[in-house]
TORLUM-471558 format. One record per residue (C-alpha): residue number from 1; residue in one letter; x, y, z. Coordinates in Angstrom, 3 decimals. Layout:
BEGIN
rec seq = NUM; type = A; c1 = X; c2 = Y; c3 = Z .
...
This chain:
BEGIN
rec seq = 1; type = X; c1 = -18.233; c2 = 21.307; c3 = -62.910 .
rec seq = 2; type = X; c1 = -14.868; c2 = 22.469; c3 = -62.148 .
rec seq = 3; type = X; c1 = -15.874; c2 = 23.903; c3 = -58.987 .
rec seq = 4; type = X; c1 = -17.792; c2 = 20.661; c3 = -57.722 .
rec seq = 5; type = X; c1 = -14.166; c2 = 18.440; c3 = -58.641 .
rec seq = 6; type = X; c1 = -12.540; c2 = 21.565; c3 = -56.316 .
rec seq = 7; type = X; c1 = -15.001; c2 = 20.915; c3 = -53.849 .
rec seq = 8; type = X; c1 = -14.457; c2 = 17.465; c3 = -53.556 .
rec seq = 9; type = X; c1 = -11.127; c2 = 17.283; c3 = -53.793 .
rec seq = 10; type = X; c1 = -11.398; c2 = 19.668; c3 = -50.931 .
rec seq = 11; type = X; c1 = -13.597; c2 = 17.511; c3 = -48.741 .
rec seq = 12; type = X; c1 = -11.495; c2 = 14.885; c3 = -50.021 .
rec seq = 13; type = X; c1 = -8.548; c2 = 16.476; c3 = -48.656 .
rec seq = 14; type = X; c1 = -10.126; c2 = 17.387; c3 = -44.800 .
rec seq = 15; type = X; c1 = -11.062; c2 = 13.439; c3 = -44.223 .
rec seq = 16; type = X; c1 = -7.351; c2 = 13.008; c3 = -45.274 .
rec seq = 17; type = X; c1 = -6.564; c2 = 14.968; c3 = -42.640 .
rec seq = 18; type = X; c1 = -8.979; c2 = 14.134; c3 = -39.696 .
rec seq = 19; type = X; c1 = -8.114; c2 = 10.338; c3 = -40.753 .
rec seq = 20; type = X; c1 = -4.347; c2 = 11.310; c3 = -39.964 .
rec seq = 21; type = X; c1 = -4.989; c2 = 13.433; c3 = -37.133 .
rec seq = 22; type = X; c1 = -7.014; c2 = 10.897; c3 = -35.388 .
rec seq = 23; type = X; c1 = -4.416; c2 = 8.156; c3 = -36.751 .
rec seq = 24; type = X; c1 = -2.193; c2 = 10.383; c3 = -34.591 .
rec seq = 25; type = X; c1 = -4.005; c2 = 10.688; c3 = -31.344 .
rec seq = 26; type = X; c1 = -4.403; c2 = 6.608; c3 = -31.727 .
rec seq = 27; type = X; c1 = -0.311; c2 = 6.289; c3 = -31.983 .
rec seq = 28; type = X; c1 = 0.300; c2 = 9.183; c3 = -29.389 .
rec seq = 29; type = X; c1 = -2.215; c2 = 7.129; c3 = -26.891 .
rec seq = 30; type = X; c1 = -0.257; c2 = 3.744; c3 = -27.798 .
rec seq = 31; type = X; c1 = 3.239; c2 = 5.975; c3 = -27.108 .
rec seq = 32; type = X; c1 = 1.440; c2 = 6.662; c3 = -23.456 .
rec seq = 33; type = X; c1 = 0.348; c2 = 3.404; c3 = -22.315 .
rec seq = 34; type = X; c1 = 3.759; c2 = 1.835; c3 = -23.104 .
rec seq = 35; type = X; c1 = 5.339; c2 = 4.381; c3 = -21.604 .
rec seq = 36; type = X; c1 = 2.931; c2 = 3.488; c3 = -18.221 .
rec seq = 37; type = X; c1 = 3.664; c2 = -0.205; c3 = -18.699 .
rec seq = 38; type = X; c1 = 7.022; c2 = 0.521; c3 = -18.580 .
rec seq = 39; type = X; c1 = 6.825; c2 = 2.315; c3 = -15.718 .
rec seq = 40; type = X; c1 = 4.817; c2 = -0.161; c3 = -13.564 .
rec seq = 41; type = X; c1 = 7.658; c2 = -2.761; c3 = -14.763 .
rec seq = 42; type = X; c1 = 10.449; c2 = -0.832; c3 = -13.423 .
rec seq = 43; type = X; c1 = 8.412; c2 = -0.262; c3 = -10.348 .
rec seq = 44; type = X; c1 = 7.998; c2 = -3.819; c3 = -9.750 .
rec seq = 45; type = X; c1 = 11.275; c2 = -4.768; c3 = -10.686 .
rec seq = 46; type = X; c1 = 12.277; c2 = -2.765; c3 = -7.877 .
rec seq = 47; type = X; c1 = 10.236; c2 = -3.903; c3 = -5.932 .
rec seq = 48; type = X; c1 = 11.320; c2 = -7.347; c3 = -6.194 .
rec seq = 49; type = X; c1 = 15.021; c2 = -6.371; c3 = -6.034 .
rec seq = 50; type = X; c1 = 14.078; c2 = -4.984; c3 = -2.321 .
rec seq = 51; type = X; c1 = 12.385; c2 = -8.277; c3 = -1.652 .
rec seq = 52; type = X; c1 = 15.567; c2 = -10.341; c3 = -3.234 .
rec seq = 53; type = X; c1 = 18.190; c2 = -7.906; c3 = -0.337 .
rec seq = 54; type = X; c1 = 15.443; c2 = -8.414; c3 = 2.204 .
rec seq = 55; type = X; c1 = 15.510; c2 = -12.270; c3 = 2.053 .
rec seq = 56; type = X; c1 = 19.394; c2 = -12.224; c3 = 1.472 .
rec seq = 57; type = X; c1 = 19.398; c2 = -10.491; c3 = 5.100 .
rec seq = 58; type = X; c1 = 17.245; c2 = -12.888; c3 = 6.172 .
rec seq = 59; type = X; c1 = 19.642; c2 = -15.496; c3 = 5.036 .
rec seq = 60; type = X; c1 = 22.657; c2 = -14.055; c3 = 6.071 .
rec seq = 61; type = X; c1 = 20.729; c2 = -13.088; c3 = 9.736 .
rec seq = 62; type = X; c1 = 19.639; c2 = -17.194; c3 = 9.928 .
rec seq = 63; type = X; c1 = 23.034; c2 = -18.231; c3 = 8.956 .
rec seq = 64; type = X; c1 = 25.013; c2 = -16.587; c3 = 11.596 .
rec seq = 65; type = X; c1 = 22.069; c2 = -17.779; c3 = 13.985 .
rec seq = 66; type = X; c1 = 22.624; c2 = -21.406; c3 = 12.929 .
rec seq = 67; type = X; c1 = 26.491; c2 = -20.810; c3 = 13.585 .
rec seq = 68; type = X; c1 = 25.827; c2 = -19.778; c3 = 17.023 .
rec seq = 69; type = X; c1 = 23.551; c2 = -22.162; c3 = 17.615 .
rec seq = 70; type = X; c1 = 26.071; c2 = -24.870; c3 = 16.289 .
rec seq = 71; type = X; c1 = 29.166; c2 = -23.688; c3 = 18.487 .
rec seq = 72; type = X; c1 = 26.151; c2 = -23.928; c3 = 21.769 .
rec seq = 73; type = X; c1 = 25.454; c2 = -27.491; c3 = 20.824 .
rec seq = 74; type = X; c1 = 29.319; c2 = -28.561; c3 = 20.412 .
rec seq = 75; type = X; c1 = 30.013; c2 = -27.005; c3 = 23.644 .
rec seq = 76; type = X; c1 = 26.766; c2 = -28.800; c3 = 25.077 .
rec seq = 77; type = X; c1 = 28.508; c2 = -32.043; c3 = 23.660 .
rec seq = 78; type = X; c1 = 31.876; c2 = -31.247; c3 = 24.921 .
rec seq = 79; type = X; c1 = 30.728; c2 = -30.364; c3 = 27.862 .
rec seq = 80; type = X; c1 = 28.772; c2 = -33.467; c3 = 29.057 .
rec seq = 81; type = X; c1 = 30.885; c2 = -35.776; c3 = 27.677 .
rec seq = 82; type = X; c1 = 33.454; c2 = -35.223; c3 = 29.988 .
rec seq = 83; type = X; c1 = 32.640; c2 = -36.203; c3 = 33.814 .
rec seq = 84; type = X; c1 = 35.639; c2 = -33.636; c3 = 34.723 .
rec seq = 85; type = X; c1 = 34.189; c2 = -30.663; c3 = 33.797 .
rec seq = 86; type = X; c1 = 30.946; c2 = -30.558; c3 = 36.104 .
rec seq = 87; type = X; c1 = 31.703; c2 = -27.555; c3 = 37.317 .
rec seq = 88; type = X; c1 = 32.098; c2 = -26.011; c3 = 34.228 .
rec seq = 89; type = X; c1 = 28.821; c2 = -27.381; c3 = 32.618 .
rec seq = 90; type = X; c1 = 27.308; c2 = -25.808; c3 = 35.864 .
rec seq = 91; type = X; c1 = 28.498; c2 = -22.545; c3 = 35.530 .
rec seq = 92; type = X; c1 = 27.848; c2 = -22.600; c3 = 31.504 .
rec seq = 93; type = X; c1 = 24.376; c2 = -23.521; c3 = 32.765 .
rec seq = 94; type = X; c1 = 24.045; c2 = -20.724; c3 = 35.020 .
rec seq = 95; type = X; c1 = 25.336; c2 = -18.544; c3 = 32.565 .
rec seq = 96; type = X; c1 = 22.749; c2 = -19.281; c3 = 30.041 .
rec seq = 97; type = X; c1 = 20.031; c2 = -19.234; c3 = 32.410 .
rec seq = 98; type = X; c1 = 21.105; c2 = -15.380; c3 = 33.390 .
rec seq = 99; type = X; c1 = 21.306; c2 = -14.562; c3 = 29.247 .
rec seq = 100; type = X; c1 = 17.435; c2 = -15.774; c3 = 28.995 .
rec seq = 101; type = X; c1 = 16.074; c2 = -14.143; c3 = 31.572 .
C-alpha cells in the first residue's frame, strides 16, 4: 500500500512537471512571437519615417519649383505690361527658348 501511494505520488509528481515544462515552452513561444511583432513594427515604423522625409523632399523640391515658377510669371506680367520693354520681353523670350532646348 505504501508503495502504490509512492508510486502515485510519483506519477503524480512527473505530470506536474511535463504540465510545467510544456506550460513553459507555451510562454517561451508567446515571449518569441512578441518579440517578432515587435520587430515587424519597428520595421515598418521605419519604413514609414523614410516615406514621411521622402514626401517632405518632395514638398520642399515642389515648393521651390512653385517659387520659380511664380517669379517667371511676375516677370511675364511685368514684362508685357509695359509697351517699353519689347526688347527686353524679346530677349527674355529668346532666353527661355535656349534653356528648353
Amino acid at each position: 500500500m505504501l508503495e502504490q501511494k509512492l508510486g502515485d505520488a510519483l506519477n503524480t509528481a512527473r505530470k506536474e512537471k511535463m504540465e510545467k515544462e510544456e506550460q513553459k515552452v507555451m510562454f517561451d513561444t508567446s515571449i518569441q512571437q512578441l518579440e517578432d511583432s515587435m520587430h515587424a513594427l519597428r520595421m515598418q515604423i521605419d519604413e514609414v519615417k523614410r516615406e514621411k522625409e521622402e514626401k517632405e523632399d518632395e514638398i520642399a523640391r515642389l515648393s521651390s519649383f512653385n517659387s520659380t515658377l511664380l517669379t517667371h510669371v511676375r516677370t511675364l506680367l511685368f514684362l508685357s505690361s509695359s509697351p517699353s520693354t519689347s526688347i527686353e520681353w524679346e530677349r527674355w523670350v529668346r532666353w527661355e527658348r535656349c534653356e528648353k532646348a
